[in-house]
N, C-alpha and C positions, 0 to 999 in steps of 0.2 A: 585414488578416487573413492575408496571405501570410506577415507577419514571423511570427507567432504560427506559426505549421503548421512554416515551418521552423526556428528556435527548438525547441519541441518536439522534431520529430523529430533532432534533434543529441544529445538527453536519451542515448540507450543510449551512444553516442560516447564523450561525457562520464564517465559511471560508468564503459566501461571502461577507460579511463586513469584511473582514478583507485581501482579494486578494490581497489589492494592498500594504501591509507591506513587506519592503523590508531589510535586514541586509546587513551592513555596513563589517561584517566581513568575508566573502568569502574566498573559501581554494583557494590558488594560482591551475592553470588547463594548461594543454601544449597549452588552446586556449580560453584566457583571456576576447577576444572581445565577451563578455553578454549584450544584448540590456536590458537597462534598462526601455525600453519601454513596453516589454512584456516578463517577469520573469517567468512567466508559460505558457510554449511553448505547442501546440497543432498541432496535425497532423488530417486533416479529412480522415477516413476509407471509403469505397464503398462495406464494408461486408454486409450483410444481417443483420446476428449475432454476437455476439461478442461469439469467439470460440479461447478457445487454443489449439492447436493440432487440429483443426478439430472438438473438441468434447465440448458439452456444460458444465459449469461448475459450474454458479451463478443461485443462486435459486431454487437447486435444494434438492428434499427431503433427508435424509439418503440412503433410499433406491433405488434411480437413481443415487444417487454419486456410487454408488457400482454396480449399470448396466452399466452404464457410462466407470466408474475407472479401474472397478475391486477391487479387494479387498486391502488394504492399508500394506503397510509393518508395519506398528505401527501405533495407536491411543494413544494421547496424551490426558488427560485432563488440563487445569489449569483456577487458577483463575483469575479471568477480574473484573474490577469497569468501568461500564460508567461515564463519563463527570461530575464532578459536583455531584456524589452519594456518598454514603461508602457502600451501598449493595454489598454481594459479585455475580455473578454471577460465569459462567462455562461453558468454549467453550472447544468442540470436536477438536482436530488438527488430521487431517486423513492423514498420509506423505505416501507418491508415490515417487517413483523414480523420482527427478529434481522437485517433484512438494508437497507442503503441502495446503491442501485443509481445508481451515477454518468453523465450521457450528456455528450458529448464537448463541453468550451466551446464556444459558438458568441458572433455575433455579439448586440447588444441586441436585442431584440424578434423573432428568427428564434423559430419556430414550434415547438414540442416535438415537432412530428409529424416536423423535417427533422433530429432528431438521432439520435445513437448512442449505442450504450451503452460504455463503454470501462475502468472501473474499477466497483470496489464496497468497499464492508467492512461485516463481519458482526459484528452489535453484539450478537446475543444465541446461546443454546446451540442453536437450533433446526438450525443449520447451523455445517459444521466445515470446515476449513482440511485436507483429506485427514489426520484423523484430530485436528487438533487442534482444542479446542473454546472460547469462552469459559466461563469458569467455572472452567478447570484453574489449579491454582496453578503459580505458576516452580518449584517444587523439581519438582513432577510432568514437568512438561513439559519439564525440564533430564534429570531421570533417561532421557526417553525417546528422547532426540538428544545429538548429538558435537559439539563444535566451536561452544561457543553465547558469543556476545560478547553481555554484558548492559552496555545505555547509558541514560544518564539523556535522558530527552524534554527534559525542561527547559535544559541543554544544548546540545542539538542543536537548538533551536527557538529559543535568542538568541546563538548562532554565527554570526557573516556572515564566518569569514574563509576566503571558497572557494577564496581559493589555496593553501592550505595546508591543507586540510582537516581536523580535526582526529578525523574521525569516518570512518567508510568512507563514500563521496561516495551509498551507496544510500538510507543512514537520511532526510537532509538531502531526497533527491529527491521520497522517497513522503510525508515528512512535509509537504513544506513545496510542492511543483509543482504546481502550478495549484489552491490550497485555498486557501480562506480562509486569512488570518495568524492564527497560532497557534492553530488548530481543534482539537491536539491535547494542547495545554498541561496538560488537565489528569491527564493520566495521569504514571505515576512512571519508570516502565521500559521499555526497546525494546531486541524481541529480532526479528532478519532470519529467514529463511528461503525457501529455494525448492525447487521440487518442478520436477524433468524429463519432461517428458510429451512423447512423440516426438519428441525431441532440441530443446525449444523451454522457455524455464527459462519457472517463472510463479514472480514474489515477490510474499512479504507480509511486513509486519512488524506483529509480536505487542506491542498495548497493555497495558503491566500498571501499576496500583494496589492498592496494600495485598497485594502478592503475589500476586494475581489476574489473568488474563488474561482484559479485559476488551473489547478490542476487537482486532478481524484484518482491518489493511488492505493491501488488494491495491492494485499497482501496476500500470502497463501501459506498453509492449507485455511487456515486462521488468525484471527489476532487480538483474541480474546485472552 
């Protein structure tokens, strides 16, 4: 378990040598003009905290996801590999209405009570991504940011060549580190994004099919 925990933590390391990889092969978008200057757009926040809905979300125990939550329509188990291991671990997926709440891989059979909360993504419009929602279309949501690099998932999710990366090394990390293989296959488009809240980035990257943004998963600790 120790290999797994460090592994992991090298993950920010990683992206940042490797921020400025750019792919050549881009999905055509209704609004083309992407500054090639800065590929991973950033918005600074003035929140206190970083809160979706109001309510706190990361870092939290099992049992304040559930003071917090409420209770989860379904919990999910499955199995995850960190970076660079063959150890199997096992993450909790706790799904809510618009929202699945990720708690941090543990060991097999470790207790749901002795885990964390560490990632999420928000699968319906009840809850927004500071300001962005499922349900907006990419022209929408192009018109209303700078600097937007549209990539194919499909792509980025049968790419194995990480020495050369051919994608910016963020997409690769949130899609594919510690998730099931290919969990995200079926969507069409992936668009980065990160928001600055007390000098600390949070990213996610925007799922779209049929022009649709349909799903907004959050990365952790960062994905910058």
């Amino acid at each position: 378990m120790k290999r797994t925990i460090i592994a992991f933590l090298l993950l920010p390391l990683l992206m940042f040598l490797c921020e400025g990889c750019i792919n050549n092969n881009k999905v055509s978008s209704p609004k083309p003009s992407l500054s090639k200057e800065k590929p991973l757009n950033s918005r600074l926040i003035q929140d206190k905290e970083f809160l979706i809905g109001g309510k706190a979300i990361l870092d939290l125990k099992y049992a304040d996801v559930i003071k917090t939550w409420g209770e989860p329509k379904e919990i999910k188990v499955v199995k995850v590999y960190f970076p660079a291991t063959v150890e199997e671990s096992y993450s909790y997926i706790l799904k809510y209405d618009s929202i699945d709440i990720e708690m941090y891989p543990v060991e097999k059979d470790t207790p749901i009570d002795n885990t964390t909360s560490f990632r999420f993504d928000i699968t319906g419009n009840k809850y927004d991504f500071y300001g962005i929602k499922t349900g907006m279309t990419l022209e929408e949501y192009l018109n209303k940011v700078e600097n937007k690099d549209v990539f194919s998932v499909k792509e980025i999710l049968s790419d194995s060549r990480i020495d050369n990366f051919p994608y910016p090394y963020v997409y690769i990390k949130l899609l594919t580190a510690v998730k099931e293989k290919n969990y995200y296959l079926n969507y069409d488009k992936a668009i980065y994004e990160q928001v600055i809240l007390n000098d600390f980035p949070y990213g996610a990257v925007m799922l779209i099919k049929d022009n649709i943004i349909e799903r907004i998963v959050y990365g952790y600790p960062n994905a910058s």
